[in-house]
VOVEX-931077 format. One record per residue (C-alpha): residue in one letter; chain; x, y, z. Coordinates in pm, 1 decimal, always signed. Example, Ala and Ser with C-alpha at 12.3 -4.5 7.8 and 13.67 -1.06 7.14 Angstrom:
2
<A; A; <+1230.0; -450.0; +780.0>> <S; A; <+1367.0; -106.0; +714.0>> 
REM end
This chain:
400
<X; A; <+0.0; +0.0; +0.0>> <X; A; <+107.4; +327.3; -118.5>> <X; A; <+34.6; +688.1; +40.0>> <X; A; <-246.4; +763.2; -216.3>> <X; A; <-426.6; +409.9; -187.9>> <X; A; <-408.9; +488.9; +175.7>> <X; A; <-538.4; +807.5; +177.5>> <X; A; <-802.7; +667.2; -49.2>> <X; A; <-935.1; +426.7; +226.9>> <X; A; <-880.5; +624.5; +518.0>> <X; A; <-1194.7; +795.5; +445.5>> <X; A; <-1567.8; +736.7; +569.4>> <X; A; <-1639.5; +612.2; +247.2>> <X; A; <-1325.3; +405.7; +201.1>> <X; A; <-1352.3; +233.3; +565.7>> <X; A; <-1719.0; +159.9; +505.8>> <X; A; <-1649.9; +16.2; +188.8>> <X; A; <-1364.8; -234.0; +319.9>> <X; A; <-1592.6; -304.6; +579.2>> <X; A; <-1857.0; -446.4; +365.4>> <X; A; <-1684.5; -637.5; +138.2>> <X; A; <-1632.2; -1031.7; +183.9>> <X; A; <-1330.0; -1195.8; +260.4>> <X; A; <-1121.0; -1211.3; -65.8>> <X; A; <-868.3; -1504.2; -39.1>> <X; A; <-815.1; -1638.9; -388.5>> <X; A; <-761.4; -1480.8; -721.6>> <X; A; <-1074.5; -1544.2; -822.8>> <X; A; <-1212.7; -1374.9; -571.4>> <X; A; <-941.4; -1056.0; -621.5>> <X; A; <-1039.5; -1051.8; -968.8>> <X; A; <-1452.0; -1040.9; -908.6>> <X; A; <-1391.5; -778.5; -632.8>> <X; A; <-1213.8; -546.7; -840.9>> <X; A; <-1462.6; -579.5; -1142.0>> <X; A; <-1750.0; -561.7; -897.7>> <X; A; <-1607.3; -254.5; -732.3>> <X; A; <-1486.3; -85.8; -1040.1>> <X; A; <-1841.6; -125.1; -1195.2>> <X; A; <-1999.8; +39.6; -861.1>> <X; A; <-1789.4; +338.0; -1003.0>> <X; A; <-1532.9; +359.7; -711.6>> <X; A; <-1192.1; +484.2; -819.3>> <X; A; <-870.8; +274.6; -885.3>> <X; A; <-673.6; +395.1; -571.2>> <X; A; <-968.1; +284.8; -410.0>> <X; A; <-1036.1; -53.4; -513.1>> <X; A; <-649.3; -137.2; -522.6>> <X; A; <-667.4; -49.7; -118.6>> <X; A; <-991.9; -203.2; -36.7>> <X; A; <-956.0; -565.5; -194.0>> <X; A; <-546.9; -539.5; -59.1>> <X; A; <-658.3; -479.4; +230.3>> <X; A; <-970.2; -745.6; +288.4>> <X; A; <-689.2; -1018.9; +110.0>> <X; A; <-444.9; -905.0; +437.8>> <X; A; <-727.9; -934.0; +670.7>> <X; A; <-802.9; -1311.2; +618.9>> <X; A; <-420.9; -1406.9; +620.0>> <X; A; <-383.8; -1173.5; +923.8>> <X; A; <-656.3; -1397.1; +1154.3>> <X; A; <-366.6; -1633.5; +1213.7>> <X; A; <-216.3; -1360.0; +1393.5>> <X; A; <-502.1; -1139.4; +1519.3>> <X; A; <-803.2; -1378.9; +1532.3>> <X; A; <-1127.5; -1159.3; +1519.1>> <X; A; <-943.8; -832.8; +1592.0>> <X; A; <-794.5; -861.6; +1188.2>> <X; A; <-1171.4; -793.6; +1033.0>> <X; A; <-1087.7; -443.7; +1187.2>> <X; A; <-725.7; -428.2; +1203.0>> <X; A; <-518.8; -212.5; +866.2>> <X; A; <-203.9; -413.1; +738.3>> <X; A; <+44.1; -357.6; +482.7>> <X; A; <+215.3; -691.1; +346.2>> <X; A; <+564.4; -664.1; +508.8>> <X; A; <+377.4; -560.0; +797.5>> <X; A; <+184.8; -858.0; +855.8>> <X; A; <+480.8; -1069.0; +760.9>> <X; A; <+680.2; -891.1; +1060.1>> <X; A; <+435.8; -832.6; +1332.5>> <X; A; <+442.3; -1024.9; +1639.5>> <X; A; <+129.3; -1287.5; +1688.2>> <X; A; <-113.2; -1145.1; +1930.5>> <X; A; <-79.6; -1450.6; +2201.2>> <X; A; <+314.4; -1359.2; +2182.5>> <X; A; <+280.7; -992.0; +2222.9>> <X; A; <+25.1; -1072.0; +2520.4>> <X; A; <+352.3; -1267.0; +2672.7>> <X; A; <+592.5; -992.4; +2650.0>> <X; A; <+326.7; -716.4; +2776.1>> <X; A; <+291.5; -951.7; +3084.9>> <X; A; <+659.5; -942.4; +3119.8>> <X; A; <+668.6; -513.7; +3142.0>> <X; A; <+323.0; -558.4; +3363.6>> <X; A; <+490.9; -794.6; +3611.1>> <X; A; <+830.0; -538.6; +3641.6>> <X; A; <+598.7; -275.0; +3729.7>> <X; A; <+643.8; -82.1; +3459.5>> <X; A; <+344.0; +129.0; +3361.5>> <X; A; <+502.0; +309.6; +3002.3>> <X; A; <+621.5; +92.5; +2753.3>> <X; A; <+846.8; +328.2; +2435.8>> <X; A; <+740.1; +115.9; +2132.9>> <X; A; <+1032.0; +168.9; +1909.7>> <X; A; <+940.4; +85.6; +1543.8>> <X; A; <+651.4; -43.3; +1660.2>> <X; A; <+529.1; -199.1; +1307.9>> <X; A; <+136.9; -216.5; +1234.5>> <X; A; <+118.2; -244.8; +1577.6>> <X; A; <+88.4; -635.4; +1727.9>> <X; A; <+335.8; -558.3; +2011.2>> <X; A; <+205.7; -244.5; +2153.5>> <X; A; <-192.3; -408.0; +2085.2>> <X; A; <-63.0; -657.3; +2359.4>> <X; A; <+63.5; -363.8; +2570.2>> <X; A; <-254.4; -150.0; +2565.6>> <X; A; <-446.5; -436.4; +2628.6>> <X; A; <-321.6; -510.4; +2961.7>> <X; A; <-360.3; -164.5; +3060.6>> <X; A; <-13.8; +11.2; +2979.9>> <X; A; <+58.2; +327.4; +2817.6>> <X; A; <+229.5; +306.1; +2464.4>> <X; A; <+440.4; +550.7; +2330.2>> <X; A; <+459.9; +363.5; +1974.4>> <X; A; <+737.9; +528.8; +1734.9>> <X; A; <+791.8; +427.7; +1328.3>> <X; A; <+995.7; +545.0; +1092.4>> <X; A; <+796.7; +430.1; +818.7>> <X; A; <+555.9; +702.2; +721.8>> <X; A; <+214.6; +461.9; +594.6>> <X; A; <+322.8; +201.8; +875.9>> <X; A; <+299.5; +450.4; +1134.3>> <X; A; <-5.8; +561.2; +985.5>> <X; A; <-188.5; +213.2; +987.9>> <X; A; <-56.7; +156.7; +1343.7>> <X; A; <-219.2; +474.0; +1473.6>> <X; A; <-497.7; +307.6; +1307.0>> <X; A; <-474.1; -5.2; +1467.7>> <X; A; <-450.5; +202.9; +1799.2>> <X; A; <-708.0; +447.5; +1828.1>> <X; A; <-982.5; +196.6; +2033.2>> <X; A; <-706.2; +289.3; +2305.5>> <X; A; <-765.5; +646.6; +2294.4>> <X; A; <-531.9; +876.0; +2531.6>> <X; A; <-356.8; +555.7; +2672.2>> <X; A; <-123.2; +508.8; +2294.8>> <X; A; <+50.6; +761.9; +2153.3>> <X; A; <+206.1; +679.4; +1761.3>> <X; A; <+487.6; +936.6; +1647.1>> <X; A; <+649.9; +908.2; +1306.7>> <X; A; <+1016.5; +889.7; +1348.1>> <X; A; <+1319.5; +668.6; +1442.1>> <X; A; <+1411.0; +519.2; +1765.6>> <X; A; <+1748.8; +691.8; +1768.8>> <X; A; <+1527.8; +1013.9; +1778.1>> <X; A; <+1240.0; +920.3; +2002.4>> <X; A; <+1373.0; +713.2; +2248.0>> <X; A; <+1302.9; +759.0; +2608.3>> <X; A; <+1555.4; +917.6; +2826.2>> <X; A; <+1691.9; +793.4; +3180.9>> <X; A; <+1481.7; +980.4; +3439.1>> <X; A; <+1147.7; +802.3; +3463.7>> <X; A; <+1192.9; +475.5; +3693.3>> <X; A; <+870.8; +312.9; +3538.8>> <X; A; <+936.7; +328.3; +3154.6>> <X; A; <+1034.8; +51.2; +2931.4>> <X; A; <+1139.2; +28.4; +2600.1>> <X; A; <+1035.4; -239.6; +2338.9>> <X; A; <+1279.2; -274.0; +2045.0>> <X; A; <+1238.6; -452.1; +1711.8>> <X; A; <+1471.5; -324.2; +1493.7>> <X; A; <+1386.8; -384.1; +1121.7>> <X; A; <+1579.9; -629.1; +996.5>> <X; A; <+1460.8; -648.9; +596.6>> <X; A; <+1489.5; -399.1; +354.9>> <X; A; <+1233.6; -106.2; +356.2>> <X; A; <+924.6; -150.3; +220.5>> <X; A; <+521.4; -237.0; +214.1>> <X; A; <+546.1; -521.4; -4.9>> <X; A; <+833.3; -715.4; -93.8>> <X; A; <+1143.0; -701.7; +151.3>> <X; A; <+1449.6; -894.2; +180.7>> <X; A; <+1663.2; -980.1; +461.4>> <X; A; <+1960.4; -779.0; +587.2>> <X; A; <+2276.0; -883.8; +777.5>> <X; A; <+2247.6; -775.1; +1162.4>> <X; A; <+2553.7; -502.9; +1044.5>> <X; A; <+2267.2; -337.9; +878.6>> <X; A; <+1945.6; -363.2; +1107.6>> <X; A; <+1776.8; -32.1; +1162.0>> <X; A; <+1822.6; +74.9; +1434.1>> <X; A; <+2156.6; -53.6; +1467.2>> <X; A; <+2262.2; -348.7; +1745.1>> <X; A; <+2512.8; -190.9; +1891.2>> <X; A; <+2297.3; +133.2; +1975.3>> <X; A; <+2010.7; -95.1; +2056.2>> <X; A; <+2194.3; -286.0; +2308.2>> <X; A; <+2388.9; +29.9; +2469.5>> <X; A; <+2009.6; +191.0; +2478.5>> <X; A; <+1915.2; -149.4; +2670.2>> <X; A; <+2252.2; -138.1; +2898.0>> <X; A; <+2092.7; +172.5; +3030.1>> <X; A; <+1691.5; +84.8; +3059.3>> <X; A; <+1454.2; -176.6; +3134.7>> <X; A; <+1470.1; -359.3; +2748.9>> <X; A; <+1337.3; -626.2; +2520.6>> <X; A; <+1437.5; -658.4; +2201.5>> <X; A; <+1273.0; -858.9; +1949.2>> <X; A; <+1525.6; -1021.1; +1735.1>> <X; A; <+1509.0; -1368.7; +1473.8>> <X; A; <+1527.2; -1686.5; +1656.1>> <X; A; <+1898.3; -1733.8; +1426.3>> <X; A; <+2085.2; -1460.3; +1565.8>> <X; A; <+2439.0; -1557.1; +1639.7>> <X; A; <+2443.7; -1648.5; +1978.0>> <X; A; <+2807.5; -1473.1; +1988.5>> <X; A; <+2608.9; -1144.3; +1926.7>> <X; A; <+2428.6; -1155.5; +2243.3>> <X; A; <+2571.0; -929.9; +2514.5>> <X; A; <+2625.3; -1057.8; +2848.6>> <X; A; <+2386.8; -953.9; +3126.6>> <X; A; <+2095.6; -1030.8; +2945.1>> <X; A; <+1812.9; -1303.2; +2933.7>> <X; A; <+1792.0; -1436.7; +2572.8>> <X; A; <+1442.1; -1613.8; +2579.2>> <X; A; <+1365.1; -1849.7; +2250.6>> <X; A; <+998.2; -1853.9; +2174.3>> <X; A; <+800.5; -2093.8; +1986.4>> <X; A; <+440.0; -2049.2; +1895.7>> <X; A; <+240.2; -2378.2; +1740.4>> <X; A; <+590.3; -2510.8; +1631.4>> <X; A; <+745.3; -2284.1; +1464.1>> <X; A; <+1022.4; -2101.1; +1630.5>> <X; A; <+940.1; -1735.4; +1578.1>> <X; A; <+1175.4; -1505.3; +1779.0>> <X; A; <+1438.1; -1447.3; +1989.9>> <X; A; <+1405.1; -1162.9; +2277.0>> <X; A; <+1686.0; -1018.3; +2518.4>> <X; A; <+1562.3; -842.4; +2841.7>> <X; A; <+1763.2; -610.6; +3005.7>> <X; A; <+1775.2; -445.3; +3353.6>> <X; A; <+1448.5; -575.4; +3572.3>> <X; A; <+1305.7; -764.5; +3273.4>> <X; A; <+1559.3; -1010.0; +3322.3>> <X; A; <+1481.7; -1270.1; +3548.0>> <X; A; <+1722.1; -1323.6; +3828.4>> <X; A; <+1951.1; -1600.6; +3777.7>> <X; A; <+1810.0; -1669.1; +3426.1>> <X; A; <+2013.2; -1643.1; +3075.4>> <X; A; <+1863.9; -1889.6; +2869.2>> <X; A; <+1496.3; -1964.8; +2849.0>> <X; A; <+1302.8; -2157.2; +2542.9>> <X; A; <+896.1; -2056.9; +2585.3>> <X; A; <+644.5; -2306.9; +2414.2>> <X; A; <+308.2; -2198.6; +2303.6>> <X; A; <+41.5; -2402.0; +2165.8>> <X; A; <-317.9; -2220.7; +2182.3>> <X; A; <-385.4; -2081.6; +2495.8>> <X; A; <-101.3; -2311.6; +2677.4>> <X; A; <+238.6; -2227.6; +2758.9>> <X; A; <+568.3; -2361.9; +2903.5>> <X; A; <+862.3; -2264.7; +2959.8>> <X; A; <+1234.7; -2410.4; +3010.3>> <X; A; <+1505.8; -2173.4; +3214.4>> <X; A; <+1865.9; -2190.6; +3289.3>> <X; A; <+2158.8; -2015.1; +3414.7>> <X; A; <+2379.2; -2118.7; +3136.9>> <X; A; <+2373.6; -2368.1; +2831.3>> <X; A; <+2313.2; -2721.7; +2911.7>> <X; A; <+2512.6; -2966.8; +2875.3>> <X; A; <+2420.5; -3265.1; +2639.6>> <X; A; <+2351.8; -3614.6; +2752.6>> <X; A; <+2603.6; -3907.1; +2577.5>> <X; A; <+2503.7; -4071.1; +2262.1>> <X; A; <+2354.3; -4382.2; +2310.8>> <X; A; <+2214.0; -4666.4; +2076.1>> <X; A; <+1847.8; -4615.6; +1957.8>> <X; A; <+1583.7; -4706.9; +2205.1>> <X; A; <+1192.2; -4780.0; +2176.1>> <X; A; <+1137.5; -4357.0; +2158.4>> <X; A; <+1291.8; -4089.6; +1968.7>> <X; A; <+1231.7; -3753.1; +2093.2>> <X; A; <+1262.3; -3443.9; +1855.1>> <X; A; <+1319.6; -3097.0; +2086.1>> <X; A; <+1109.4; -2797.3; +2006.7>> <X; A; <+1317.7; -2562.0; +1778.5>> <X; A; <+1318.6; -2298.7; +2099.3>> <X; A; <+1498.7; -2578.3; +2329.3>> <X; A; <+1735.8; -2619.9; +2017.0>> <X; A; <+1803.4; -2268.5; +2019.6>> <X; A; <+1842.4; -2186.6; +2374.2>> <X; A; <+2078.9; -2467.9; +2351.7>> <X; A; <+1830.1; -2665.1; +2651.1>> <X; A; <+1846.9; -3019.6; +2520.4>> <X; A; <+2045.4; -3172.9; +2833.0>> <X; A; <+1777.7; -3075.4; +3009.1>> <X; A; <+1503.5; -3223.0; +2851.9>> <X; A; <+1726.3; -3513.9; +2773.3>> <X; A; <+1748.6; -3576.0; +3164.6>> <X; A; <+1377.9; -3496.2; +3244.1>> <X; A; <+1312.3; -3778.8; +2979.9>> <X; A; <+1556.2; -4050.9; +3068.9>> <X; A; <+1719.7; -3997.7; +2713.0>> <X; A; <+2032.9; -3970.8; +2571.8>> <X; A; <+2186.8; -3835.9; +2194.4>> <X; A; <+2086.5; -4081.2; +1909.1>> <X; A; <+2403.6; -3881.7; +1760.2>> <X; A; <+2639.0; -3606.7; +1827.7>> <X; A; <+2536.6; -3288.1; +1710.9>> <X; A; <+2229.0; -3382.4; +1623.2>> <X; A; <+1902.6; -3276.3; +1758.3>> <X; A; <+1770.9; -3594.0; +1854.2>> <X; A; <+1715.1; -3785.8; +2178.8>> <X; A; <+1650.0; -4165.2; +2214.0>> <X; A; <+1500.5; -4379.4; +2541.2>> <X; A; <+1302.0; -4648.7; +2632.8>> <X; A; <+1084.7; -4481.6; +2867.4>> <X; A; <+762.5; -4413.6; +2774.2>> <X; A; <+802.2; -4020.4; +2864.8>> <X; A; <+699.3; -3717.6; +2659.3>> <X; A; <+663.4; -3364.9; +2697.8>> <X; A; <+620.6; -3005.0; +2532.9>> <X; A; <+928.3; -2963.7; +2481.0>> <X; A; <+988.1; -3249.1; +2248.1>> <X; A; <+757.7; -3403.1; +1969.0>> <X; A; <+791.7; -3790.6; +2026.3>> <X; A; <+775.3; -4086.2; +1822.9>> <X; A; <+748.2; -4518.6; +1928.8>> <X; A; <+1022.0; -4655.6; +1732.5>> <X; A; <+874.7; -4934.5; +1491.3>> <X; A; <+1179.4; -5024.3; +1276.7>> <X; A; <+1478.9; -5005.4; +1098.4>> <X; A; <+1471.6; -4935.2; +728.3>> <X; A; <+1722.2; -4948.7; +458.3>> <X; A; <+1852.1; -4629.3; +323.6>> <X; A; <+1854.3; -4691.0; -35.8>> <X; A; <+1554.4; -4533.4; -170.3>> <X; A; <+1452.8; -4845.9; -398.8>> <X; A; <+1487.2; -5087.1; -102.4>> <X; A; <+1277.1; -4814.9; +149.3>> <X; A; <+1005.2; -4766.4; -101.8>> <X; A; <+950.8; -5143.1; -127.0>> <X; A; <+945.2; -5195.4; +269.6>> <X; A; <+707.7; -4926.5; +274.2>> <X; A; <+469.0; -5103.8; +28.0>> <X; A; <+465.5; -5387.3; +197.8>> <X; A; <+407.4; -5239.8; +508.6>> <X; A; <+118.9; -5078.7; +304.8>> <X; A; <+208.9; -4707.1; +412.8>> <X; A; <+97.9; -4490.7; +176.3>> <X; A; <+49.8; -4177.8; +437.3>> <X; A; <+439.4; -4097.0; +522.8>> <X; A; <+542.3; -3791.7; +739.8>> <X; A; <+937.3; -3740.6; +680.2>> <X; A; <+1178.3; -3548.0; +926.3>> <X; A; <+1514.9; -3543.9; +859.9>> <X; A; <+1833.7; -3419.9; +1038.3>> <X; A; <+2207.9; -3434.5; +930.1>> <X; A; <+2152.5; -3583.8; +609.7>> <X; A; <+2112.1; -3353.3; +258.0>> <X; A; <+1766.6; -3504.4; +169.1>> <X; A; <+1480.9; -3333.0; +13.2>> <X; A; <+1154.3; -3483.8; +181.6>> <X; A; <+897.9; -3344.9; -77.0>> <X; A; <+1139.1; -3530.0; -337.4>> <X; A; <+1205.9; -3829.3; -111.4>> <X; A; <+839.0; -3875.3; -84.4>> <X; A; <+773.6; -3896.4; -452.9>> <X; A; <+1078.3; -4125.3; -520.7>> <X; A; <+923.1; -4403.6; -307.8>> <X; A; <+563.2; -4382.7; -480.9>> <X; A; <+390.2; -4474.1; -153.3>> <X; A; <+82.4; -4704.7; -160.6>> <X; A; <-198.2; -4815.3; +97.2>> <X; A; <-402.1; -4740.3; +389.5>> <X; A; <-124.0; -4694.1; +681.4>> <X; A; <+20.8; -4416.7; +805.4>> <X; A; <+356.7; -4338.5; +980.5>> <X; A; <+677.4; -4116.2; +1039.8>> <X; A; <+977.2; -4203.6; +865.9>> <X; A; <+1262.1; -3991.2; +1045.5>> <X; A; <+1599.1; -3991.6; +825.0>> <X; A; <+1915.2; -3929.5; +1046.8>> <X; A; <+2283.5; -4058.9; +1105.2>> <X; A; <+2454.6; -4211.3; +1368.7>> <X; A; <+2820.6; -4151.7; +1333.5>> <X; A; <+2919.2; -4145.2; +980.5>> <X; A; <+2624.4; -4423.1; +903.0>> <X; A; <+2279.4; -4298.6; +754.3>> <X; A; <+1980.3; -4444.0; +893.7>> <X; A; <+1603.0; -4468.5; +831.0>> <X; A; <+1386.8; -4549.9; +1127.7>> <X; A; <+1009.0; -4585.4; +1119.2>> <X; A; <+817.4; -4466.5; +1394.2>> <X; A; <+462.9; -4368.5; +1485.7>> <X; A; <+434.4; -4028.2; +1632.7>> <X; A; <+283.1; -4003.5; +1995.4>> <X; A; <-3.0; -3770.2; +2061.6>> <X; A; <-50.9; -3646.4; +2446.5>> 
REM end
């Protein structure tokens, strides 16, 4: 979305008009929209904004739920902003430090400081972005007086040292600029920069939203780096500074699935349980326990050990599970060799086949078509190594 197409809808007539028009998910339905609108004599701007915007809507509900059919997007927007149950989490985090003013710097469309207002904070919300900030004031306004959204960059806006009971929120872009499509950028070049962010966060009450596959060198010391995951898929990576921080914690992985949550802590790394030969369970960590490097742990808590070195799988025999790992009852050892697997698999008559892989260069969507699966059965087939040796083991996954 461009400045005139926004302009265009930010308008009674423009809101009303998204407003009453139907989802619009396919390109079918893009394409009878626009003709439909066109024909109703509305103007190009218009219609380009309108049916963007109801498309955004329906992908946004993933993120937003109900509060999308009212919510303004741009694509990059969506792509970046921070699911609502998430943002709830890290709201509850400034909540619990007693802060009561959270500085929203480049505060996006708006998904982190919706989770602040919500639980009663003041928002100070700052983009550099001139349409984002727009949309996000937007997004905003149910809060009235309690959110403030200023166009400009966090070097400019941010907060200064007096007040005792202000935090800041950081997510520093880190794609190129941009409603539509972005690219990635090297942490060098995130906007604003690291090394200010973190100096800014040396010196106030801090989270900063960064991707889950920042170098873990990067990370200064003194912080909590908390790995969240949200309906498995590892989303983000946050340092808190100053009270934020949890005494006695530096590494955390946080699971989410719906409404439920758990949540791994440490002082330091853990250290990995020894390799030992496949049992009757292999256990496959949440990418957030991979990340926050907490595999020992849940190793220990499950009676497991490393099917292989430096690779993110656990084996037992004891009929354990847990959040943090996605587990599977060992049926079998295959062979390897894709003409020998795909006949094993026929007889077996599997013709449903989930395939997860680790430390071997397989493609699964190719794999899967190269053993021309047939019959009724379902199963996991999890391609690994142990040592130097590849191996195929069939499994059934277990469901809590």
């Amino acid at each position: 979305m461009d400045l005139t197409e926004l302009t265009a809808l930010l308008t009674p007539e423009g809101l009303r008009l998204l407003d009453s028009t139907d989802a619009v998910d396919s390109t079918e339905d893009v394409a009878r929209t626009v003709s439909r609108l066109r024909k109703a004599g509305h103007s190009p701007e218009l219609v380009s904004a309108v049916v963007g915007q109801a498309r955004l809507r329906v992908r946004a509900r993933a993120k937003f739920g109900d509060f999308a059919d009212r919510m303004l997007f741009t694509r990059a927007g969506l792509e970046q902003a921070t699911r609502l149950a998430v943002a709830a989490g890290h709201a509850g985090r400034f909540r619990a430090a007693g802060i009561t003013t959270v500085a929203d710097l480049g505060c996006g469309i708006g998904g982190d400081a919706l989770g602040f207002a919500a639980l009663g904070l003041r928002v100070d919300a700052v983009e550099a972005d001139e349409v984002t900030a727009a949309i996000a004031a937007y997004n905003l306004a149910p809060f009235g007086d309690a959110v403030t959204v200023r166009h400009g960059t966090a070097e400019a806006l941010a907060p200064g040292d007096a007040a005792s009971d202000v935090g800041v929120w950081l997510d520093p872009a880190r794609r190129t600029s941009g409603h539509s499509e972005t690219a990635r950028v090297r942490p060098e070049d995130y906007s604003p920069a690291l090394d200010w962010a973190f100096e800014l966060a040396a010196r106030l009450p801090t989270g900063i939203k960064l991707g889950p596959g920042l170098d873990r060198g990067m990370i200064p010391d003194g912080v909590e780096a908390q790995w969240v995951s949200a309906d498995g898929s590892t989303v983000e990576l946050v340092l808190w500074s100053g009270i934020l921080a949890r005494e006695g914690v530096r590494r955390a992985a946080l699971v989410l699935r719906g409404d439920a949550a758990w949540e791994l802590t440490s002082a330091t790394d853990a250290a990995d349980e020894p390799v030992r030969p496949l049992g009757a369970f292999v256990h496959e960590p949440d990418g957030s326990v991979i990340r926050a490097r907490l595999i020992g742990d849940v190793a220990r808590a499950l009676d497991a050990g490393m099917l292989s070195d430096q690779i993110a799988y656990l084996t037992s025999d004891a009929a354990l599970t847990s959040p943090f790992v996605a587990s599977f009852r060992v049926r079998e050892v295959l062979p390897t060799e894709v003409r020998a697997l795909s006949r094993a698999l026929r007889d077996r008559g599997i013709g449903r086949l989930e395939i997860k892989k680790r430390g071997v260069d397989i493609d699964p969507a190719a794999c899967r078509k190269q053993l021309k699966l047939r019959g009724d059965g379902s199963a996991t087939l999890i391609l690994t190594r142990v040592g130097s040796k590849r191996i195929a083991i069939l499994a059934d996954r277990v469901v809590e």
